[in-house]
Every structure is written in C-alpha cells, then in structure tokens.
C-alpha positions in Angstrom: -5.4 -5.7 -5.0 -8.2 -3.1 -4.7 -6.0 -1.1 -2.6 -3.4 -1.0 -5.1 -5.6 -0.2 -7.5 -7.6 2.1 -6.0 -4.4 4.4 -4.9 -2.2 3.7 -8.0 -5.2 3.7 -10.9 -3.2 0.4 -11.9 -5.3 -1.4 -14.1 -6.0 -5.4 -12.8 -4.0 -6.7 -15.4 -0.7 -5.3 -14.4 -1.6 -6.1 -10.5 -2.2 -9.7 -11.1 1.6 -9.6 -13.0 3.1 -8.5 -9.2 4.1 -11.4 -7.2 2.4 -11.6 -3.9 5.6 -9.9 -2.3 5.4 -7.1 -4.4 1.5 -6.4 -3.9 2.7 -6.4 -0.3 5.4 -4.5 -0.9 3.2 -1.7 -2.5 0.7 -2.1 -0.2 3.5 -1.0 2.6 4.3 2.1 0.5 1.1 3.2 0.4 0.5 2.8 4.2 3.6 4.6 5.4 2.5 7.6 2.6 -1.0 7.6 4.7 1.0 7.8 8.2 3.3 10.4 7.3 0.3 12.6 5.8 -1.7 11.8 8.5 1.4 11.8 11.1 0.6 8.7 12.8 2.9 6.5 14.1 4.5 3.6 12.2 2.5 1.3 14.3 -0.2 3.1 16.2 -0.3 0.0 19.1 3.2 1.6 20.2 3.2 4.2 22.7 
C-alpha cells in the first residue's frame, strides 16, 4: 500500500477500498513505468 501511496499521493483511505487485485494491479503499472524510464527489461533475470 505504501508504494501506491507513495507514487500516486493516494490517500489510505481510497487504497484500503482497492481489492487486493487491484493494489496489485497498480502496483504492476507502476513497475513497468519504472522499467521503461529506466529501460530495464520486463524481468531483469532474462537474458
């Protein structure tokens, strides 16, 4: 949740409303914005 928060400045209170596959869901966008800005690889264990 603190990585939601943190990137999104969602307040706990809407957070806690996500079902767990949304938080993960979010969580995923957020990841694959930090790999293309960083241009890493979708999974960085593939070579």
């Amino acid at each position: 949740m603190a990585f939601i928060a943190y990137y999104f400045h969602w307040p706990h209170s809407e957070i806690m409303q996500l079902d767990h596959r949304e938080r993960m869901r979010w969580c995923e966008e957020i990841s694959s914005i930090h790999r293309k800005s960083n241009q890493t690889p979708d999974n960085v264990f593939k070579l």
